[in-house]
N, CA, C and O atoms as a CHARMM CRD file, in Angstrom:
* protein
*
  296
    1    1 UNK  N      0.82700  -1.18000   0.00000 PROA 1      0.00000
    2    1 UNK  CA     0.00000   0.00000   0.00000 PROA 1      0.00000
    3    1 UNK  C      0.88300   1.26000   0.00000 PROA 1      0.00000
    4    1 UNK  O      0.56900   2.24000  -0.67700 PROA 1      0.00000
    5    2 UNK  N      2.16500   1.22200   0.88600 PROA 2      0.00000
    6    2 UNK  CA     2.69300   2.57500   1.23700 PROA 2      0.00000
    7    2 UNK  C      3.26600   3.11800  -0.48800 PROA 2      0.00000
    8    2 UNK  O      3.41300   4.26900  -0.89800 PROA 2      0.00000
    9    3 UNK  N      3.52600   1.60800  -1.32500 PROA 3      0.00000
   10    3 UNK  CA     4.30300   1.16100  -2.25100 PROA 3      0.00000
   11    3 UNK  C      3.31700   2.52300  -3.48900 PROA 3      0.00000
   12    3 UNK  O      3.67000   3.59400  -3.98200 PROA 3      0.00000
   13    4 UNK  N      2.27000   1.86400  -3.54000 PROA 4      0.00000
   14    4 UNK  CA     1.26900   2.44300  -4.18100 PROA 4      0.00000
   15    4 UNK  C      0.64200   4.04400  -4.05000 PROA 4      0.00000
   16    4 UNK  O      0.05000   4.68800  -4.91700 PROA 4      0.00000
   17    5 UNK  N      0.97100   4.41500  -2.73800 PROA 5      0.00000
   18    5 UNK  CA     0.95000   5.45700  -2.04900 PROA 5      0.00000
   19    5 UNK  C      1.68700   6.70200  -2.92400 PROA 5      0.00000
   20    5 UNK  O      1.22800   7.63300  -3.58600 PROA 5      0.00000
   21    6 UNK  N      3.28700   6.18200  -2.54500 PROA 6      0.00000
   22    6 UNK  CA     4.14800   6.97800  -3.11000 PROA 6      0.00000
   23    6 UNK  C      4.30500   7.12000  -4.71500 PROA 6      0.00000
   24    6 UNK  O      4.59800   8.11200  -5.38400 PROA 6      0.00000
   25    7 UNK  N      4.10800   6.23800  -4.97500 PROA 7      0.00000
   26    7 UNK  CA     3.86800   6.46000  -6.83400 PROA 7      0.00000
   27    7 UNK  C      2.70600   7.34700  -7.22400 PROA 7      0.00000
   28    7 UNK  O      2.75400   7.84300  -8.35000 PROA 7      0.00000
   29    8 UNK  N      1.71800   7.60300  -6.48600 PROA 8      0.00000
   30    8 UNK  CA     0.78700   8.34400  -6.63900 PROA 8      0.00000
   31    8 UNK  C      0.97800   9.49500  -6.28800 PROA 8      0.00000
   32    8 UNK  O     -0.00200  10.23700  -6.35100 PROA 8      0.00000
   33    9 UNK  N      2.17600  10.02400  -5.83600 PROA 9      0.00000
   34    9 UNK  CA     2.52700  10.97100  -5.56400 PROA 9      0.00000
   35    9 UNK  C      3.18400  11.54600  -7.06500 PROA 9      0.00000
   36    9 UNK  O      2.36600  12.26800  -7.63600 PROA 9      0.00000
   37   10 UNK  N      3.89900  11.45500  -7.48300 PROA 10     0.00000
   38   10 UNK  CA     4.62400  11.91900  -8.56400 PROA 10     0.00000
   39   10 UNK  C      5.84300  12.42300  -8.50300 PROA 10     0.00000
   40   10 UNK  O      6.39900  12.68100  -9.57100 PROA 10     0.00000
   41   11 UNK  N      6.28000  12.58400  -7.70700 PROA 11     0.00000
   42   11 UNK  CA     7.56000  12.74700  -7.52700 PROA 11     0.00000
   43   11 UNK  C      8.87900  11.90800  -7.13600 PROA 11     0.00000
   44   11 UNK  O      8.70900  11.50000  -5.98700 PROA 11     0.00000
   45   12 UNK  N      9.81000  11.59400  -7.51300 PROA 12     0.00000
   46   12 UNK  CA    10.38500  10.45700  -7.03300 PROA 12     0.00000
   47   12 UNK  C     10.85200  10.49000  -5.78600 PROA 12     0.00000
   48   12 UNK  O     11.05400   9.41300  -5.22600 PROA 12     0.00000
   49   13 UNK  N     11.15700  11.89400  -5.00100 PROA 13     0.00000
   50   13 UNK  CA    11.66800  12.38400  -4.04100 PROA 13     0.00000
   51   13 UNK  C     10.38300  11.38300  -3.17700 PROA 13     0.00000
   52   13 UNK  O     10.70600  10.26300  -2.78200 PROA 13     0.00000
   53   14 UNK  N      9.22100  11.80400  -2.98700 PROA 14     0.00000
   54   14 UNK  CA     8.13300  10.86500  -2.53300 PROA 14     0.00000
   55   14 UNK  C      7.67500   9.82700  -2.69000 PROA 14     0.00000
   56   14 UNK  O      6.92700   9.22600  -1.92000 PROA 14     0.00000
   57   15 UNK  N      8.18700   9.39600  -4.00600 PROA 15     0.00000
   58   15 UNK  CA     7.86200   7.76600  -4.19200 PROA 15     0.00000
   59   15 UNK  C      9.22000   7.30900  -3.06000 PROA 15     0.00000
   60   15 UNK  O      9.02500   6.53800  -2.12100 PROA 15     0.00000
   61   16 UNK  N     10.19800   7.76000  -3.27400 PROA 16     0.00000
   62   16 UNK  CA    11.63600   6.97100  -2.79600 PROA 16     0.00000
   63   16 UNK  C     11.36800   6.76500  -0.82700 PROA 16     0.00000
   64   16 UNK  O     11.86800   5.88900  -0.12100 PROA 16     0.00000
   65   17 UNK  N     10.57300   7.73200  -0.45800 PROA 17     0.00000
   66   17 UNK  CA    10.32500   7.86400   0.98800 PROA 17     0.00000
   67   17 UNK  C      9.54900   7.41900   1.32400 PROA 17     0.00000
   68   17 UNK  O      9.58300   7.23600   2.54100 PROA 17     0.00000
   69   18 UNK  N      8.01600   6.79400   0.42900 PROA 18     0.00000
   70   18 UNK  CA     7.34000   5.65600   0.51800 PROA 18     0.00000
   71   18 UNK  C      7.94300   4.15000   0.54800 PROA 18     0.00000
   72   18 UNK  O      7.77500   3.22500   1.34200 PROA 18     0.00000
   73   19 UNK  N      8.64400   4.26400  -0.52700 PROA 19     0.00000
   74   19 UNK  CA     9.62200   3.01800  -0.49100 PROA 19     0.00000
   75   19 UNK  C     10.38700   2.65100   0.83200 PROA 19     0.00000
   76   19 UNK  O     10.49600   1.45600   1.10800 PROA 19     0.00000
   77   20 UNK  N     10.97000   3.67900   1.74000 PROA 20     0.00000
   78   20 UNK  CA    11.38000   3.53300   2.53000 PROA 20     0.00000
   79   20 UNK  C     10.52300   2.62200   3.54200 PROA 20     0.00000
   80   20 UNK  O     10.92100   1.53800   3.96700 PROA 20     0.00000
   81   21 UNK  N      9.33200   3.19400   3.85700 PROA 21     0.00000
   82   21 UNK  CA     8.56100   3.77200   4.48600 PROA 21     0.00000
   83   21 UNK  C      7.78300   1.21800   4.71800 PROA 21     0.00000
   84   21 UNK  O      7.45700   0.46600   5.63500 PROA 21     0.00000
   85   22 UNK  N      7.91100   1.16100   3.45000 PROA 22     0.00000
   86   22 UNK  CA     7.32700  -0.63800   2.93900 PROA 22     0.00000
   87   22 UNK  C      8.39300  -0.94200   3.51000 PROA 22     0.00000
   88   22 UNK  O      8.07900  -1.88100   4.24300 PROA 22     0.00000
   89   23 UNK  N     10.07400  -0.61900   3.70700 PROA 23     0.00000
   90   23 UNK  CA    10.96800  -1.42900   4.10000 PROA 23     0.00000
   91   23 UNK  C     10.65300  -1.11400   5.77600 PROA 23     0.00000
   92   23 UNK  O     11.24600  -1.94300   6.46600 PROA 23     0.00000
   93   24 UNK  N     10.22100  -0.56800   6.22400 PROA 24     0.00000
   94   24 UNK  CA    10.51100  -0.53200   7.76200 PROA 24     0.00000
   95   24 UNK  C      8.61500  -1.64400   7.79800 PROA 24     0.00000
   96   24 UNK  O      8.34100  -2.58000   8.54900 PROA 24     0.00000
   97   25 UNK  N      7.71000  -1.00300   6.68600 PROA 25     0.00000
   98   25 UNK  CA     6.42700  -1.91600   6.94000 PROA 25     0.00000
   99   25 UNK  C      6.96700  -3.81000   6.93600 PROA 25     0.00000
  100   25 UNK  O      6.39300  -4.53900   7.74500 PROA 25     0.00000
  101   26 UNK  N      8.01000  -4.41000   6.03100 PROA 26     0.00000
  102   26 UNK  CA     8.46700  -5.51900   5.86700 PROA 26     0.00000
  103   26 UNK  C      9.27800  -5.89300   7.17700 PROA 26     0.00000
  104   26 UNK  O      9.29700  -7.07500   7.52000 PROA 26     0.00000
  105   27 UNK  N      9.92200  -4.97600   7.89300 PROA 27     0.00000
  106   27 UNK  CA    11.11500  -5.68200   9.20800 PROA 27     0.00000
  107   27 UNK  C      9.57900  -5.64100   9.76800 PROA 27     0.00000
  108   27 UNK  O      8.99900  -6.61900   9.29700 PROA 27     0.00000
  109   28 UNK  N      8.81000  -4.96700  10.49800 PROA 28     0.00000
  110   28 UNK  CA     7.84100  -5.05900  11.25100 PROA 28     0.00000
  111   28 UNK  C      7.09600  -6.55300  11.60000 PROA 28     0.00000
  112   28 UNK  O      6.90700  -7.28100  12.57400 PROA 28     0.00000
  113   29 UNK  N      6.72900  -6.50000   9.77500 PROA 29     0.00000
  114   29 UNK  CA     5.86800  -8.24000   9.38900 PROA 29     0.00000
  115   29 UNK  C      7.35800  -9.55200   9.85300 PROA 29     0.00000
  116   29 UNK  O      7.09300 -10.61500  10.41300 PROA 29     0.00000
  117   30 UNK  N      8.31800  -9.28400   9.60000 PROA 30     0.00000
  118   30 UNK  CA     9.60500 -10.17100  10.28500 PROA 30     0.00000
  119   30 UNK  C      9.30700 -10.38900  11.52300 PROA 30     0.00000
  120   30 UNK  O      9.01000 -11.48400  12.00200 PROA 30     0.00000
  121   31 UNK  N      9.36800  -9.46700  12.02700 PROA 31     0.00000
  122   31 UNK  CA     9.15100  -9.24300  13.69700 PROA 31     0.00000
  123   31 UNK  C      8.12800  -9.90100  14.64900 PROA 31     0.00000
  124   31 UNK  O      8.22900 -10.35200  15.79000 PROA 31     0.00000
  125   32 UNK  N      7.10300  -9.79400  13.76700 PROA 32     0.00000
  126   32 UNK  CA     5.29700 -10.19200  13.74100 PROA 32     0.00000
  127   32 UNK  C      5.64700 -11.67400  13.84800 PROA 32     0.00000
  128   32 UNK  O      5.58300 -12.28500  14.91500 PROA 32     0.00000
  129   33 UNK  N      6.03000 -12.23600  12.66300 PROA 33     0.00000
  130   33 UNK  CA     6.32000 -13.57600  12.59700 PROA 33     0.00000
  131   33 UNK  C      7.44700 -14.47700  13.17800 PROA 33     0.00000
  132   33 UNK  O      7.47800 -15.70700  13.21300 PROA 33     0.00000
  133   34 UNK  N      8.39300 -13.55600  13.63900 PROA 34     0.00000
  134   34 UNK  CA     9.20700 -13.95300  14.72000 PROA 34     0.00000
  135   34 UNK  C      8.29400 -14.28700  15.89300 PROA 34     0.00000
  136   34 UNK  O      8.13400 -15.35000  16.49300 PROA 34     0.00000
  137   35 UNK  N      7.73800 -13.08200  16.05300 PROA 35     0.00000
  138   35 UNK  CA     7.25400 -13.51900  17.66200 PROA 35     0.00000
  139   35 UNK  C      6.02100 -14.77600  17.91800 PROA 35     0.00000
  140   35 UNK  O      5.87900 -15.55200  18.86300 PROA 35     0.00000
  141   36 UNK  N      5.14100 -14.58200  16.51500 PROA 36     0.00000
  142   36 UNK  CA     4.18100 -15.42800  16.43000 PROA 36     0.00000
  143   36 UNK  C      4.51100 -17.31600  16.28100 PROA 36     0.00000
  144   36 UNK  O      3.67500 -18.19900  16.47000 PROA 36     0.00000
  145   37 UNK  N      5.85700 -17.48600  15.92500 PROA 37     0.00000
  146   37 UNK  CA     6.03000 -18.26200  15.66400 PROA 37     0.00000
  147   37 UNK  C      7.01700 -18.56700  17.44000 PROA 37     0.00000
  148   37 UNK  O      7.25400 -19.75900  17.63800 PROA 37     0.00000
  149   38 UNK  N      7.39800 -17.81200  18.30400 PROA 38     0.00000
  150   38 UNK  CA     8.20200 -18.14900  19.55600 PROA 38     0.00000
  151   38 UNK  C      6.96700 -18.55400  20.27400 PROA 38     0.00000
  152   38 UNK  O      6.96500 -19.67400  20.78400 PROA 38     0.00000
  153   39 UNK  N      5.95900 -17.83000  20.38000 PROA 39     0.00000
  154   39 UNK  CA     4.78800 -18.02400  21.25100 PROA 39     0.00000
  155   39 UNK  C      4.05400 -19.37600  20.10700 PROA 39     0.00000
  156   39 UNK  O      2.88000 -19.64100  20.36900 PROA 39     0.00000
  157   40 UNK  N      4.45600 -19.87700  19.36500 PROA 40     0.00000
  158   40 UNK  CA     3.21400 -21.33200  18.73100 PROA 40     0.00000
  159   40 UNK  C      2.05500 -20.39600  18.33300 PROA 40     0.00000
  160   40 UNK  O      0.95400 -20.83600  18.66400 PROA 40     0.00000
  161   41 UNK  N      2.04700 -19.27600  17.73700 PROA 41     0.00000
  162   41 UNK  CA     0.74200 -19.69600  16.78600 PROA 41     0.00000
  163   41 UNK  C      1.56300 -19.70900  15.55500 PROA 41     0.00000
  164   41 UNK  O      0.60300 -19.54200  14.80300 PROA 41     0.00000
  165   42 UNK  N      2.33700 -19.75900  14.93500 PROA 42     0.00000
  166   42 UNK  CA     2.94300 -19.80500  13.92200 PROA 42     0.00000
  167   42 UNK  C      4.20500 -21.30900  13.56700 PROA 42     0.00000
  168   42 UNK  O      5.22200 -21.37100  14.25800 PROA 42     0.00000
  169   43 UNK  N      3.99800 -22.14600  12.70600 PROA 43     0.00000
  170   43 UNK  CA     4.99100 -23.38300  13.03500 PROA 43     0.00000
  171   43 UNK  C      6.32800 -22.99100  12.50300 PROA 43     0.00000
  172   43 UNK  O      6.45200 -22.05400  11.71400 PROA 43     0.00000
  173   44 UNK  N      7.34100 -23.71600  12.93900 PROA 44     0.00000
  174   44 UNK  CA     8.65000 -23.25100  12.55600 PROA 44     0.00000
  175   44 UNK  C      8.96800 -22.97800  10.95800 PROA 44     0.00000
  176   44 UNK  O      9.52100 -21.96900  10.52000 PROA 44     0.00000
  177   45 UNK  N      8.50800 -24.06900  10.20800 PROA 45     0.00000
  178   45 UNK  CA     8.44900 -24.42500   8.59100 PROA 45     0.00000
  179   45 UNK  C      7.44600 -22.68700   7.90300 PROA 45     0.00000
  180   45 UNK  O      8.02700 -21.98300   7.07700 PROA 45     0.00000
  181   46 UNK  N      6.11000 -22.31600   8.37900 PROA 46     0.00000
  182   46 UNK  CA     5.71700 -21.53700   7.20300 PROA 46     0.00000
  183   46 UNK  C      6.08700 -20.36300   8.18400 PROA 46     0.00000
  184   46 UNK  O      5.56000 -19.33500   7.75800 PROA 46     0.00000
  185   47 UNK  N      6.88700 -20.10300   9.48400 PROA 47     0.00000
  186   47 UNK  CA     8.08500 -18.59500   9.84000 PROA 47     0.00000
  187   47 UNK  C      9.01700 -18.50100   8.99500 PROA 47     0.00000
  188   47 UNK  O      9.16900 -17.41200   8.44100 PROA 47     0.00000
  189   48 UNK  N      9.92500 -19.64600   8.65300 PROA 48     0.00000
  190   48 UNK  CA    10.95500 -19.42600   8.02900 PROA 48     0.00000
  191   48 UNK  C     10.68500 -19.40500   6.28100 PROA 48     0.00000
  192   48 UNK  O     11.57800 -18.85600   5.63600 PROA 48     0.00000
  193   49 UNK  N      9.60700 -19.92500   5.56700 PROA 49     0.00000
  194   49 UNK  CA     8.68700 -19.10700   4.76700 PROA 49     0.00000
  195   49 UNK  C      8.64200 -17.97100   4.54500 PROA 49     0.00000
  196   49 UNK  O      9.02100 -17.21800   3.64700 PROA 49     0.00000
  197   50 UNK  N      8.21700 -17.91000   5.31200 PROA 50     0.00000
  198   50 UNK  CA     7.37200 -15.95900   5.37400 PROA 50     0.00000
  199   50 UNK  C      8.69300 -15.17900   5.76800 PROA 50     0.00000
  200   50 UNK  O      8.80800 -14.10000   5.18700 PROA 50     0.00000
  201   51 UNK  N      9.31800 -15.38600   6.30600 PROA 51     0.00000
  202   51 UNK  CA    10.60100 -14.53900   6.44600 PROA 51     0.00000
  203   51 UNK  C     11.48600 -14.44200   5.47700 PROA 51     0.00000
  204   51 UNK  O     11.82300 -13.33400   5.06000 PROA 51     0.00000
  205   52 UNK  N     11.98400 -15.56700   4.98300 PROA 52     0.00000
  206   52 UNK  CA    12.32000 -15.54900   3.50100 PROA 52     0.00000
  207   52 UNK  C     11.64100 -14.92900   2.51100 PROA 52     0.00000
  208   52 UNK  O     12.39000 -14.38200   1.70200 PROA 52     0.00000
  209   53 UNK  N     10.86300 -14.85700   2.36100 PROA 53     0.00000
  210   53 UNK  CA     9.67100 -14.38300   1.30500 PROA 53     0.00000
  211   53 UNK  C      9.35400 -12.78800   1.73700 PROA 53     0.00000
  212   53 UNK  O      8.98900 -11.97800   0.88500 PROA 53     0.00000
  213   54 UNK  N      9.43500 -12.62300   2.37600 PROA 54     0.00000
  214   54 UNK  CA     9.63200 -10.88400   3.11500 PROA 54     0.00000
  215   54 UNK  C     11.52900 -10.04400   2.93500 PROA 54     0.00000
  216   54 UNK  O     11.93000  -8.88000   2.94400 PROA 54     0.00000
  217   55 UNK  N     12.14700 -11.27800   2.80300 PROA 55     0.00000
  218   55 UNK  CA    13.65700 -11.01300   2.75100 PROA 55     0.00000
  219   55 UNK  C     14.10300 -10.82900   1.53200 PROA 55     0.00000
  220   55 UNK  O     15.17800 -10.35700   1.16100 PROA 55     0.00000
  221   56 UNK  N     13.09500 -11.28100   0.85100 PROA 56     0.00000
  222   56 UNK  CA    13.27900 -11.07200  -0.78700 PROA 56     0.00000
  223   56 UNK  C     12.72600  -9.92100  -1.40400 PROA 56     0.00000
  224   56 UNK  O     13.20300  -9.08900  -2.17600 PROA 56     0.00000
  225   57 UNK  N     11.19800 -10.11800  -0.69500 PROA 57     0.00000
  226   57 UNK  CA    10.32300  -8.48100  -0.99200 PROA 57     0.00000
  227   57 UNK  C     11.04500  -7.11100  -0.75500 PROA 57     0.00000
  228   57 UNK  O     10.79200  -6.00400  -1.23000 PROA 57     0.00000
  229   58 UNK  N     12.29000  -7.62600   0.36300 PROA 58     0.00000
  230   58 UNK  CA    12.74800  -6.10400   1.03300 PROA 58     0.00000
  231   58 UNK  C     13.63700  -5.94200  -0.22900 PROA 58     0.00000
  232   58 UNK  O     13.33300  -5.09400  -1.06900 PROA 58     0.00000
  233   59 UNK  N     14.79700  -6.78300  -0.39300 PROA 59     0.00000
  234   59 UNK  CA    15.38700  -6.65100  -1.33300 PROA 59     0.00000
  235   59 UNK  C     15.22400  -6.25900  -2.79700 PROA 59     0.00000
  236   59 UNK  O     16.18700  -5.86800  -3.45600 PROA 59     0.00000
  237   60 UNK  N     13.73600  -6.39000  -3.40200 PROA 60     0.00000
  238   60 UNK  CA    13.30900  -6.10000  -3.94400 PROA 60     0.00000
  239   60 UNK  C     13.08000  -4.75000  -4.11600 PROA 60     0.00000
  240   60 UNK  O     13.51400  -4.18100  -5.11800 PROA 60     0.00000
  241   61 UNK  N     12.37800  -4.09200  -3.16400 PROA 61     0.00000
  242   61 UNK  CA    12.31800  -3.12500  -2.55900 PROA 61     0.00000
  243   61 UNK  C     13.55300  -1.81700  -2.84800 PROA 61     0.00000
  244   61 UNK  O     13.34300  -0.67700  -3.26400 PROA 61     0.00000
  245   62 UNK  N     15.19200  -2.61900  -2.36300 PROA 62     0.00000
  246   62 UNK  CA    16.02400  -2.22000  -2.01400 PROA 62     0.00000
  247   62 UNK  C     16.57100  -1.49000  -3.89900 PROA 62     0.00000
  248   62 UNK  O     17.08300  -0.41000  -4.19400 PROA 62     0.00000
  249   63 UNK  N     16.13400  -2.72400  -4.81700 PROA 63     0.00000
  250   63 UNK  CA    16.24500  -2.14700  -6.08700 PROA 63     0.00000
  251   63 UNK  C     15.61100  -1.24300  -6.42600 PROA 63     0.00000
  252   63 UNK  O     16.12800  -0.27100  -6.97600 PROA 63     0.00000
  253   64 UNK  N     14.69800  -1.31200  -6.25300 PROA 64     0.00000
  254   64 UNK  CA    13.66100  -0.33000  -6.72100 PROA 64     0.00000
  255   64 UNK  C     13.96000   1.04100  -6.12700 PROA 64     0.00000
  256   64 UNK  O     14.10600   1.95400  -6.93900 PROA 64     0.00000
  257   65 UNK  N     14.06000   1.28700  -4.97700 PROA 65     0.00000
  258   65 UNK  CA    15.08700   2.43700  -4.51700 PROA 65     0.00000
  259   65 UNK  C     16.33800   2.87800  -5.40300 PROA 65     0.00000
  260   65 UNK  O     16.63700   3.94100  -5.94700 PROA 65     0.00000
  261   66 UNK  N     16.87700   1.76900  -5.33400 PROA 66     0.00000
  262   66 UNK  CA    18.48200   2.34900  -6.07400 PROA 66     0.00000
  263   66 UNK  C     17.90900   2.84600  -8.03000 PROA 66     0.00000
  264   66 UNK  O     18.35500   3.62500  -8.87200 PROA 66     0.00000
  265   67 UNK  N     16.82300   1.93300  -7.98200 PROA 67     0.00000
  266   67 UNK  CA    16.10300   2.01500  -9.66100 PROA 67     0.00000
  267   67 UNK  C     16.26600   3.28400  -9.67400 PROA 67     0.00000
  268   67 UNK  O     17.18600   3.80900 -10.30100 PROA 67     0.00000
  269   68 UNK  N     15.15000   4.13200  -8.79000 PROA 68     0.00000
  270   68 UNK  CA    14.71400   5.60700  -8.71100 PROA 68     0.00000
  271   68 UNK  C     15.87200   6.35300  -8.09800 PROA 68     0.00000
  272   68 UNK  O     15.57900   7.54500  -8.01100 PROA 68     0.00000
  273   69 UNK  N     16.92000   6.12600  -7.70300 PROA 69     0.00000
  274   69 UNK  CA    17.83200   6.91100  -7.17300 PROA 69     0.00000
  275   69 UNK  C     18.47600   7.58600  -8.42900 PROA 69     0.00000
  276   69 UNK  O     18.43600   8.76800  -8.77100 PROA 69     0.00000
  277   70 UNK  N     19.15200   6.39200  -9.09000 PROA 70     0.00000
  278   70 UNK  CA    19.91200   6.01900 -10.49000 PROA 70     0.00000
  279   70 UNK  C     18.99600   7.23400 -11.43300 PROA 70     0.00000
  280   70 UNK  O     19.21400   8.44400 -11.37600 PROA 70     0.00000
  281   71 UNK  N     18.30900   6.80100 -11.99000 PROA 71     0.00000
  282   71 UNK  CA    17.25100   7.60000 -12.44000 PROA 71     0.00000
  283   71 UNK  C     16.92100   9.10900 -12.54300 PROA 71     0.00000
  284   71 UNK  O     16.44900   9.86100 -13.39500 PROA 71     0.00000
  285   72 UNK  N     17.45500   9.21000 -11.10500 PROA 72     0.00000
  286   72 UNK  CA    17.33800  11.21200 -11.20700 PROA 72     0.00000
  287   72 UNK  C     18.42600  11.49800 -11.30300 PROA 72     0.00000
  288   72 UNK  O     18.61600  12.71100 -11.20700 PROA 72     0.00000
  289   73 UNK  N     19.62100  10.66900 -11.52000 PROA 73     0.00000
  290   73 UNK  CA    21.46100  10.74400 -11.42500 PROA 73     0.00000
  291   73 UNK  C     21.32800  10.84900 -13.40800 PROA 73     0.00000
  292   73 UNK  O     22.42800  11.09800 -13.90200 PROA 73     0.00000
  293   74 UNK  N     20.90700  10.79100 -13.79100 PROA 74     0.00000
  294   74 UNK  CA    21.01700  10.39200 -15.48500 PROA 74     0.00000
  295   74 UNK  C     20.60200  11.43300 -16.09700 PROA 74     0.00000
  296   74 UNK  O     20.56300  11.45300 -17.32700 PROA 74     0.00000
């Protein structure tokens, strides 16, 4: 959402601080599923799932930043 947020902004200066904005929303959901999975509502197999799969989104993320950084450098 924050993702979608900032592109609707138009500026990259504001898309890039939305972007930020999904990487601190992604450690959060880490965090979430860390804890959910120490306390048993979460099993060890779909934590380390979802954490992976969030570790990739960030990284993802992390391009897409440098995409739009690059971008106003050109």
């Amino acid at each position: 959402m924050n993702i979608a947020e900032g592109a609707a902004r138009r500026t990259d200066k504001d898309f890039i601080y939305f972007l930020h904005i999904s990487l601190g929303s992604a450690s959060e959901l880490d965090t979430q599923v860390e804890i959910a999975a120490r306390i048993g509502l979460l099993d060890e197999k779909n934590a380390c799932k979802t954490q992976s799969e969030t570790g990739e989104i960030s990284r993802m993320i992390y391009g897409l930043i440098r995409s739009v950084e690059n971008k106003k450098h050109d």
